[in-house]
C-alpha positions in Angstrom: 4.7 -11.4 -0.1 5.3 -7.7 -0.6 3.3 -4.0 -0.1 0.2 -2.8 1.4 -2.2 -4.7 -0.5 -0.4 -8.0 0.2 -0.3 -7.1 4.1 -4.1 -6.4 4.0 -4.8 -9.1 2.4 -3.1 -11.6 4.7 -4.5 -9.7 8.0 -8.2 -10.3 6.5 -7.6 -13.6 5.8 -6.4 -14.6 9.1 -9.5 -12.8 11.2 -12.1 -14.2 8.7 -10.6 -17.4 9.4 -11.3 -17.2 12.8 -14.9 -16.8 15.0 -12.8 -15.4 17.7 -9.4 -13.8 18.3 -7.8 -12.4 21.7 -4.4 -10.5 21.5 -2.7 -10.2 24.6 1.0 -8.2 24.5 3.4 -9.6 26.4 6.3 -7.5 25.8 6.6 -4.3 23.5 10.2 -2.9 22.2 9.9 0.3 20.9 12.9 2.7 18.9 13.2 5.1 16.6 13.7 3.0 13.4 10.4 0.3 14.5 8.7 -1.6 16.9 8.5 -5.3 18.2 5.8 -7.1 20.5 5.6 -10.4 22.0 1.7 -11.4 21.6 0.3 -14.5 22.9 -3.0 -15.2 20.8 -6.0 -17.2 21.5 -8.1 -18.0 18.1 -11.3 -19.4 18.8 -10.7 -20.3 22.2 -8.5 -23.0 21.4 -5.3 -22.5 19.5 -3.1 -20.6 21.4 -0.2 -19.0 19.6 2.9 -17.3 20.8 4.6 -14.4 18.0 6.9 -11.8 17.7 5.6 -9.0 15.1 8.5 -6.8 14.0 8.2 -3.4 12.4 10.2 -1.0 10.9 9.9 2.4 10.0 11.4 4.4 6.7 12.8 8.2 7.2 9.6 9.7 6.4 7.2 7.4 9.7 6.0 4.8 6.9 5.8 0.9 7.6 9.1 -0.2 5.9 8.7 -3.8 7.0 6.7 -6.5 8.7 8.1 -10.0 9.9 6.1 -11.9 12.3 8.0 -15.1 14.1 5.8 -17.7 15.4 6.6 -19.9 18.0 8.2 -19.3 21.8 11.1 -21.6 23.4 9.4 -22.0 26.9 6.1 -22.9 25.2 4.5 -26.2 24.2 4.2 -25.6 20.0 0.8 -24.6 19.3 -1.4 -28.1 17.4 
């Protein structure tokens, strides 16, 4: 999956999906070329999901690149 309309897409999909989502950040990275955050998520109260969201920045301040990881080492993997 690739550009803007792809990302918007996939970010309305995921909160229509869901009655209820709670972000929490755990731990944000920030430089000059992007930023990273540890978020634990809670959709509907029930699935709780550990990620990593990655993002980096072109020369001219645009969103470059997303990756998101899912999962966490010292967590039990989400069902």
């Amino acid at each position: 999956m690739a550009g803007k309309v792809a990302a918007l897409r996939e970010t309305a999909k995921n909160f229509a999906s869901a009655q209820t989502i709670a972000i929490e950040p755990l731990h944000l990275y920030a430089s000059t070329e992007g930023v990273a955050g540890e978020l634990r998520i809670v959709v509907d109260g029930a699935i709780e999901l550990f990620v990593v969201d990655v993002l980096t920045f072109a020369a001219d301040g645009r969103i470059q690149a997303i990756r998101a990881y899912l999962g966490r080492g010292d967590a039990p993997a989400a069902t």
